[in-house]
C-alpha positions, 0 to 999 in steps of 0.5 A: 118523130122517132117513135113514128120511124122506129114503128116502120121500120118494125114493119119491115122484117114483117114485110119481108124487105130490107128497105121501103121506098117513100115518095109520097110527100105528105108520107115524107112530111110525116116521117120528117117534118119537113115539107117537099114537092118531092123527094125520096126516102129510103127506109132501111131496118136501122137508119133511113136516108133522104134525097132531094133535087138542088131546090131542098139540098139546103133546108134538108141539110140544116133540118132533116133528121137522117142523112141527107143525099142530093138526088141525080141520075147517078145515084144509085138505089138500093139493091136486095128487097126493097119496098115501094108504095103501089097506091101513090106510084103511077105506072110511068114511074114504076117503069122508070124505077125498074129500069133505074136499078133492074137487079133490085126485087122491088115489092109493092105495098100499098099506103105503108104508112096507113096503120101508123098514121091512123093512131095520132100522136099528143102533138097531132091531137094538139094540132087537129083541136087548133084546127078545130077551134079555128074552123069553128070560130070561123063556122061562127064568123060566116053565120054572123054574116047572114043577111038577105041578099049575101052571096055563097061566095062572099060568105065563103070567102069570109071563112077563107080570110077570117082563119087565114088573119088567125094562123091557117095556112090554109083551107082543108078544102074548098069551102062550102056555102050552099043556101036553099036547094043548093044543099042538097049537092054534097059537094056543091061549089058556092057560086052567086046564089043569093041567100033568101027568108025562109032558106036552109043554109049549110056550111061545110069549112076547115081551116089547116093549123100546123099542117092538120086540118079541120073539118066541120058541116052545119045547117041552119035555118034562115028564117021558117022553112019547109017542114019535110027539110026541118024533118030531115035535119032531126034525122039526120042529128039522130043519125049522127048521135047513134053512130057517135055513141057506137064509136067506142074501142073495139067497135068495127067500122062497118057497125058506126055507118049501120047504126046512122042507116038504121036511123034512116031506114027506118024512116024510109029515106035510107036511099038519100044517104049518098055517101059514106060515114065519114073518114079518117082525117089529119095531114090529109082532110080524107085518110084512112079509114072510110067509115062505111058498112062495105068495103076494105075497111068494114071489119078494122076495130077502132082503137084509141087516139084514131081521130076520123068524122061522123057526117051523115047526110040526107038529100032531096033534089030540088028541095034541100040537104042536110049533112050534120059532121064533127072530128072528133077522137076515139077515147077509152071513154067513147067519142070525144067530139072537137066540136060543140054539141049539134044543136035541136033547133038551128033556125036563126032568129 
């Protein structure tokens, strides 16, 4: 925690402000440990101070790793230059902070916090392998529940239940079951479809262990399917091992997401690939980067310890989907997947 305060407050003086004002609770989280639906931290270039309504005063007290306030209307803001993240203030708030201290030079900086928490510490890289070992244990659970006539509901929950017996705190999102043309919705919602012979099933699950979240896509055959669907998923894995062996210390972004879609235009099918790479990933299931080949983060380079996905994905209405996704984390080695290697043939038998 203290090297994490110690490398933003550096940041400061690059900024050009005196302190920065953090209201984001998952930045709160990061900073110190503790968990609030709200509550604010002014970081100052030697020390930083924590404020909370009377519902945290306790557990801040006992717990916090910096001084502690109880936040009232009275309380007086910093003055000089003071910093403030843009990307999590809405506009009514900005209006209210203005008018709460009017002498202040307030400037924006958007997600403050990007650069710092894209690097993971050992204690982060510990908890997203927990986070991974248990989302696959239970990826394995739900496939053992396979059996004509189950419904993608009753197999979600099974996910649900079966990591939440094992220390999850949670799910990472809702999870998704999507049996035959239902795969081909990337965010499709599992509902009363029952699973026939001869269906593609996909799985996309994570389970939160220590506040870090897991998050992995599968696809499996049920049984014989339609060979333009079985084309696709040996696409769609050859996609995902390119980008995997681009994904080295120095690579830029933008070169992992054109390694997967050369894969597919060569093929013609470029234009069913519907979203991005993949994404950074850790407190929050999408953080910073987005691996993609266009956008704000097209040119950052990879750097060791950054843990993201690789989940390329191929989608033909009516017919099916296949999105193949691991997390995994950059190495001086190259790209350390927390999950087993994909497989050539996943019909079940």
């Amino acid at each position: 925690m203290k090297n994490r305060i110690e490398t933003l407050q550096s940041k400061l003086k690059e900024w050009e402000v005196d302190a920065l004002l953090l209201e984001n609770p998952v930045d709160l989280l990061y900073l110190t440990g503790l968990s609030f639906s709200k509550g604010r931290l002014f970081v100052y270039r030697q020390e930083m101070q924590l404020f909370v309504d009377g519902r945290y005063i306790s557990y801040a007290l006992e717990k916090a790793p910096c001084p502690v306030q109880l936040w009232d209307k009275k309380t007086l803001l910093p003055q000089g230059r003071v910093g403030f993240d843009s990307a999590s203030m809405c506009v009514e708030a900005w209006e209210q902070l203005k008018k709460e201290a009017p002498d202040t030079q307030w400037k924006a900086i958007s997600r403050p916090l990007k650069e710092i928490r894209v690097i993971k510490d050992s204690g982060e890289i510990a908890a997203l392998r927990k986070a991974a070992e248990l989302t696959w244990n239970g990826i394995k659970h739900m496939l053992g529940c396979l059996r004509i006539g189950v419904s993608e509901r009753e197999v979600a929950w099974e996910f649900e239940k079966y990591v939440r017996e094992r220390g999850a705190s949670g799910t990472s999102f809702e999870t998704i079951v999507a049996f035959g043309k239902n795969s081909a919705l990337p965010h499709y919602r599992p509902k009363g479809a029952l699973l026939e012979m001869g269906q593609i099933v996909l799985f996309d699950a994570g389970a939160v262990v220590d506040g870090y979240a897991g998050d992995a896509t599968r696809v499996y055959f049920y049984g014989e399917i339609d060979p333009q669907l079985k084309k696709m998923y040996a696409l769609v894995r050859e996609a995902h091992l390119a980008a995997k062996k681009k994904s080295c210390v120095g690579e830029k972004i933008g070169a992992l997401d054109r390694a997967a879609r050369d894969v597919f235009a060569k093929e013609g099918v470029e234009k069913l690939f519907l979203h991005s790479l993949g994404h950074g990933i850790g407190l929050e299931t999408h953080e910073y980067p987005v691996l993609r080949s266009t956008g704000a983060d097209v040119n950052l380079k990879l750097k060791e310890n950054m843990v993201f996905t690789i989940e390329p994905g191929l989608y033909l209405s009516g017919s099916g989907g296949v999105r193949l996704e691991d997390t995994g984390l950059v190495t001086a080695k190259g790209f350390e997947s927390f999950y087993p290697e994909l497989e050539e043939d996943p019909t079940i038998r």
